[in-house]
Structure formats: C-alpha cells, structure tokens
N, C-alpha and C positions, 0 to 999 in steps of 0.2 A: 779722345782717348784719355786727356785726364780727368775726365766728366768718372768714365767707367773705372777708372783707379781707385776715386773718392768714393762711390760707390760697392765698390770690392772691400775697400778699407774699412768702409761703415760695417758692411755685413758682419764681416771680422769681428768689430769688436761688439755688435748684437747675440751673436754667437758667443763670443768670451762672457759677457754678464750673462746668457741665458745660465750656461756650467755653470758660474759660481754660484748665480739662485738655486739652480739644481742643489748642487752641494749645499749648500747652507738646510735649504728643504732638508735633505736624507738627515744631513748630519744633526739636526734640532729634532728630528721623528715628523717633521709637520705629516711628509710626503706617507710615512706610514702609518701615520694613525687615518688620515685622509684614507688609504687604503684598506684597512679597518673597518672605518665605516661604512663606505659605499660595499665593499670586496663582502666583507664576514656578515656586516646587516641582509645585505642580498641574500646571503647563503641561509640566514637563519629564517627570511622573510621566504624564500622559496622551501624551505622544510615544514615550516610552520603549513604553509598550502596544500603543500603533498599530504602530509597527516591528517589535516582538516577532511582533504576531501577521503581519503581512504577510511575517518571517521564514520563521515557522513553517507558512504556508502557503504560499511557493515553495517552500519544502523538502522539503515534499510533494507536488507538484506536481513537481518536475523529480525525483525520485525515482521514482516512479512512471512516470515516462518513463523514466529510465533502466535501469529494470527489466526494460522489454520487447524494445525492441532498442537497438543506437547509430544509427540515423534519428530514433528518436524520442525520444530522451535530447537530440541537437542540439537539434530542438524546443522540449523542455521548460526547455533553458539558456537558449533565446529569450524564452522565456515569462513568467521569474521576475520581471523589473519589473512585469510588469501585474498577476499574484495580490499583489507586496508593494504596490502602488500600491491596490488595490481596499479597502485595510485602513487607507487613509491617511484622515484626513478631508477634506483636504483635496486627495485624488487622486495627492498626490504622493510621492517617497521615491526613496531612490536605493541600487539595489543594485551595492554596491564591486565583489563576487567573489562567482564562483558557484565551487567547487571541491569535488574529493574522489576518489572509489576508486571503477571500476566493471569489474566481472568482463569484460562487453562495450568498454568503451571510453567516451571520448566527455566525459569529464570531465579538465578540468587539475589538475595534480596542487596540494594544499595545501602554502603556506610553513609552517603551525603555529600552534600557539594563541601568543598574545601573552601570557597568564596574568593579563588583563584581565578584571572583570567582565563589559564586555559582548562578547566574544568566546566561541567555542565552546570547548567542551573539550580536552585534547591529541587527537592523531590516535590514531583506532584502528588495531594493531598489523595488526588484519588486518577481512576483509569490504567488503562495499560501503555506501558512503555518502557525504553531499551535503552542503557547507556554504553555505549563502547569508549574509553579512555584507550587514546596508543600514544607512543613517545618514539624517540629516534631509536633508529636500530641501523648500525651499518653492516653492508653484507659480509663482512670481518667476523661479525659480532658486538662489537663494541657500539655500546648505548648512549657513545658522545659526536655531535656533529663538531670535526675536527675546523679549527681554523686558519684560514686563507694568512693573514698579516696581524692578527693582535694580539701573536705569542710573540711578534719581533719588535712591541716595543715597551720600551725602556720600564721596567718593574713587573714587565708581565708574560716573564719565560716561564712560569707554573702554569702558566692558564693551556688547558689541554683540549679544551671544547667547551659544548651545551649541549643539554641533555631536553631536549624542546618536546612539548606536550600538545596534547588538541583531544577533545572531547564533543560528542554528539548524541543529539537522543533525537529519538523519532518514537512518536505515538499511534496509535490505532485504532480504531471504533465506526461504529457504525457512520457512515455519511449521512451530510445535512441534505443532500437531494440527487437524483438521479433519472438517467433516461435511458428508459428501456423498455419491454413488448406493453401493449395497451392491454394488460390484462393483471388483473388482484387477487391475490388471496388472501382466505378469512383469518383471522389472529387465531381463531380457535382449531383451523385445522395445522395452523402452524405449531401452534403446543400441543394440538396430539401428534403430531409430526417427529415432533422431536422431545418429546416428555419436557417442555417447559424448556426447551433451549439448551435442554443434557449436552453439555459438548460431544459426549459419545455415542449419542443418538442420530448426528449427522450422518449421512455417507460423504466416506472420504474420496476426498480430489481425484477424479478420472484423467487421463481418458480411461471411458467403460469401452467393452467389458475388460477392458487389459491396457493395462497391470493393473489398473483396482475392478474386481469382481462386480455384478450388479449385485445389489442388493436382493434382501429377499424379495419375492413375490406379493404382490396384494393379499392381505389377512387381514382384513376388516381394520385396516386403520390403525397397527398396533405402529410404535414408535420405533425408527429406522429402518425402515420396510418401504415398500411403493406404496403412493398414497393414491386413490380414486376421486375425484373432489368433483362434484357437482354443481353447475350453474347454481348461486346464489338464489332460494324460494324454492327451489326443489324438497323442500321438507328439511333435510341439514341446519338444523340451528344454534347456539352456544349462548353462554349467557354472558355477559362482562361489556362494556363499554362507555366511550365518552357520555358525559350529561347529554341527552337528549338524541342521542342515536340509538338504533336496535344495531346486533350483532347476526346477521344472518350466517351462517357457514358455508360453505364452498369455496367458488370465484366469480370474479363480474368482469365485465369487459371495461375498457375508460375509453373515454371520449381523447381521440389522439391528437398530435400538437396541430398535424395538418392533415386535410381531408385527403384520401387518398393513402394513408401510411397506417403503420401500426405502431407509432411509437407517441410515447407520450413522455414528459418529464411531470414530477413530481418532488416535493417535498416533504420530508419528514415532521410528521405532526400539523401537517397540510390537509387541504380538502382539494378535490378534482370530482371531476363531476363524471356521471356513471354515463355509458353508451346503453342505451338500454335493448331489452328485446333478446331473444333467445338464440340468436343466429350470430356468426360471427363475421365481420365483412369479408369481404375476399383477402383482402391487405394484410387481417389476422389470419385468415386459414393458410395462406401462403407461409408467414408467419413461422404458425405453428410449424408445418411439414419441412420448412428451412430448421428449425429447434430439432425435430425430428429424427431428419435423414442426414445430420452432420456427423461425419463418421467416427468425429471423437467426441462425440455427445456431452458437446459444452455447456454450462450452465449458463440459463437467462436469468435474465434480471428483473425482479418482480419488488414490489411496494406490496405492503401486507396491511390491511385493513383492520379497523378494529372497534367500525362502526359505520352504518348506513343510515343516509335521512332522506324523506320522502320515496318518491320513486320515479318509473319514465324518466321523463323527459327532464325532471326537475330534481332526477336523484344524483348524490354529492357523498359522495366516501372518507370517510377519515382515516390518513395514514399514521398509522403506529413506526412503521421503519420498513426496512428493504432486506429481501432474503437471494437466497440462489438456487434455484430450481433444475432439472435435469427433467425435460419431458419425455417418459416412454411411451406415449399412446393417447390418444384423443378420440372426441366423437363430436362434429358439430351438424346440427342438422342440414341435412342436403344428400346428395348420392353417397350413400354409403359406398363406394369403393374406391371415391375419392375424400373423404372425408371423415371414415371412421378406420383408423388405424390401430391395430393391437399390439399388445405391450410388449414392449422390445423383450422385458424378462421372462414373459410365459407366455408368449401368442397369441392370448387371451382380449377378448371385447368386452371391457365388464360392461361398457354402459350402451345396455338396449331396452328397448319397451318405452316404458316412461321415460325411463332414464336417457334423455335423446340430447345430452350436450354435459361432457365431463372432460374430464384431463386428468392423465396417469401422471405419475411423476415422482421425482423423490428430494429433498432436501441437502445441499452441501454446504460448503463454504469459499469465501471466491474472495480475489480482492479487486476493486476497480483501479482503473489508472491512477500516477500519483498526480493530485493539481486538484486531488474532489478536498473539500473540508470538513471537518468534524460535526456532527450534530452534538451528539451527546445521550443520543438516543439509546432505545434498548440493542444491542447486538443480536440481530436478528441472521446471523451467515454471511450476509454482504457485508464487506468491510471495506476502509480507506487507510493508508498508510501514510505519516506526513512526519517532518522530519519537524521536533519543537525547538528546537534548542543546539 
C-alpha cells in the first residue's frame, strides 16, 4: 500500500507541472500561435484546393464551350461560377475574370500574368485558351477566409482574414493522334465542306434531327450541306499536297490496327497505309450501319488526308489532321439492300451506276476525351481540350 501512495503522489505532482506548462504555454502565446499555424495554415491550405480545383474545372468547362462554336463559348463564360462553386465547400467562390484567345470569338481579351503565384502563366504567344481567376467568397458574402486563432495573439487583433486566389487555364486544338473508324477523307473535300474550315460552315452539335435540324440536302457539294464523297479514283480530284504525293478526292479505306476490326490509330502529319480495293470489309460495313442506325447520330471520327503515294497494296496516306463526320447514307459494293442505305435527309441513293461505293455525310465539331494531347495542327472539327496551367 505504500508502494501505491508514492505512486498516487508521483502522479499528483506530474499533473501539477503538466498545468503549469500549460499556463506558461497560453500565458507566453507559444500554445496559440502553435494553433495559428497548424489550425489557420490548414484553413488557408484547404481553401487554396477548393478554388484551385473549381478553377481548373471552369476552365474546362468554358473551354470546351469555346471549342465548338461562339453560342456556346457565351454559354460556357456564364457558366464558370457554378462548376468553380460546386468545388467550394461551402458552395461558394467568386470567379474575378473569365478571359483569353479564341479562334471563334467570344472571349475578352487577357490584361497578363501578374507574375504572382496564384495567377496563371504569361499569355501564350499564340492558340486558343481560357483563364478563369476566382478568390474566396464566403456564403455571407464576404471575400475574407475568417481566422481560427491568429486574431488572438498578441499584436494581431486587426487581422480579420485572407483574401486567397487560384488561377487556371486550359487550351484547345486539334490532337496529336487518334483512333477511330478505318476510313479517310480527302483535304479537298474537307474544304469544300466547310468553305476552308468557315466555322459557320460546320453543322452544329446534334443529336439530329432534334434539337439541331439536319442540314440541307445534297447540292452538289456546296458548303454546310450533306456532302456525297466517292471512293478515292472515281474521277473526284483536287490539287494541293505534301512533296511527292497526288491529292485524289473522295475517301479510302485504312489498313486497321488488327485484322478483323475497323479501327485504326493514326497520327497527325503521319502516314498509314491504305486497305486497298473497292469493297469494304465486313468489320467496316458493320461499321458503317453502327454510324448509321445510332439514334442520336453521333459523330465518327475520321483523319483527313491530304496526299496519296503509290497504290494497292503499297499505298500510304498522309495525314493533315482529324475532323467529325455525321454519316447519312452510304453504298458499298455488295447486295444493295444491305449495303446501300439512303440519306437519312432526303431518302435519296445518290450513288448508283458507276458510282458503286460513296458516303453521304456531313461535317461538325466534337471534342475527344480529356488525356489526348496537342498537335498543333490545323483545327480540322476534331478537338482536344487540356488544362495548361
């Protein structure tokens, strides 16, 4: 028993100096400045995240808008408080400035980096791209994140918060490479397609026929209409291309990644080598009538040519860049009742007689998933969206 006495005693007075450390702590500030740092750095390190990410998700978001046309790039500048808010914890946030560069329009132009951390980078020299700038906003209103313990010590009862920043930009263009149906078309029907890439030459974003209307009908090829394109030697030609290639017009088919499929990957300002022969495998005709019969008539994914060398078996395509196609109608040789389908817009078969392997269609704009990368290439409808900064 007196073992546990002296034991009871000891405690006692481990306990007595723990308090007076305590107190000495409070009473010098150690214990509140300590809580300062850990307590308010926290707070301003979890604010700082919140804004970052609700940056980096209007940026993609109004990017992504601005990609497709200037209606919807307006849109997407309307938009950006509610993606940086949804990132907020407590719902709130406030985006300064939306600004930056777009091919289409529809963006105000950038003052420049401030060469602040939380600002974006200098402006790039050239391309399209989007900066959204937000800072704190509490659901009060008030534009200061309040703090926890380092208004309570000693010289710093003024301090009333921080006013915390974050910045992001995402850019957008044509992708370095892609995979999609084993089939090309010519650069030249692509610019009578779309009058040279007129952004308002494209058909806009489906689903067809509703809520965006089909375009016009086939008429000989005028720009933003349905286009007829012709097996590549069928007579359709154009002029312009790399050293040492011919530019035929139409489409050709591509030798795909594996036997049996119809997809192929490709690189911009790449060569792939052509499937040759007037017929299309089964893999592509399946293909096609999946393109076809999809009831929101999605756009595929095509690589755009912009020169051919040799032929058969030995022939090699050179890619210009990547577009977005909408098929209404095709013909490839074989039982016409499986394989020549008419055009979703007019009912119509244009391609008979001679004319025994075509593709109706029309040109939009689309974006691929985010994770593809920049080429740099010409913006041909197909776009990639990536966040730079």
């Amino acid at each position: 028993m007196r073992w546990l006495t002296r034991r009871q005693h000891r405690a006692g007075s481990e306990r007595g100096a723990v308090t007076a450390l305590l107190t000495i702590l409070v009473g010098t500030g150690v214990l509140l400045g300590t809580g300062a740092i850990v307590v308010d750095v926290g707070q301003l390190y979890s604010e700082r995240t919140q804004l970052q990410n609700g940056a980096d998700a209007a940026a993609i978001a109004v990017a992504q808008k601005c990609a497709i046309s200037l209606t919807s790039c307006a849109a997407g500048v309307s938009s950006a408080p509610r993606y940086a808010n949804l990132n907020a914890s407590d719902g709130a946030s406030a985006v300064d400035s939306v600004c930056g560069r777009s091919a289409i329009g529809g963006l105000t132009v950038c003052s420049g980096a401030t060469g602040t951390l939380v600002t974006c980078p200098s402006l790039p020299s050239a391309g399209n791209f989007v900066d959204v700038h937000v800072s704190t906003k509490q659901a009060n209103g008030s534009t200061l994140l309040p703090p926890t313990f380092a208004a309570h010590l000693a010289g710093n009862s003024a301090f009333t918060g921080s006013h915390v920043l974050a910045c992001a930009r995402a850019t957008w263009g044509a992708p370095s490479k892609n995979t999609g149906l084993a089939l090309t078309i010519s650069l030249c029907e692509w610019l009578r397609a779309t009058s040279t890439g007129t952004i308002s030459k494209y058909v806009a974003q489906g689903p067809y026929p509703s809520p965006t209307p089909w375009p016009p009908a086939y008429t000989t090829g005028i720009a933003g209409t349905e286009q007829v394109l012709q097996l590549h030697g069928s007579g359709n030609t154009c002029s312009g291309s790399p050293s040492g290639f011919d530019l035929p017009g139409g489409f050709g088919w591509l030798t795909p990644d594996t036997g049996g499929t119809c997809i192929t990957t490709v690189s911009a300002q790449g060569t792939v080598s052509e499937n040759p022969g007037n017929s299309a495998s089964s893999a592509c005709q399946t293909a096609l009538q999946t393109a076809y019969a999809d009831s929101l008539h999605k756009p595929i994914y095509l690589p755009i040519y912009d020169g051919v060398k040799y032929s058969g078996n030995n022939g090699i395509y050179h890619i210009a860049g990547f577009a977005a196609f909408v098929v209404t109608g095709y013909r490839t040789p074989g039982n016409p009742s499986t394989q020549s389908m008419p055009s979703l817009i007019s009912g119509t078969k244009y391609c008979t007689g001679s004319l025994n392997s075509c593709v109706y269609g029309f040109f939009t704009r689309a974006l691929l998933p985010l994770g593809t990368t920049l080429s740099g290439s010409t913006d041909m409808g197909l776009l990639v969206v990536q966040l730079s900064g």
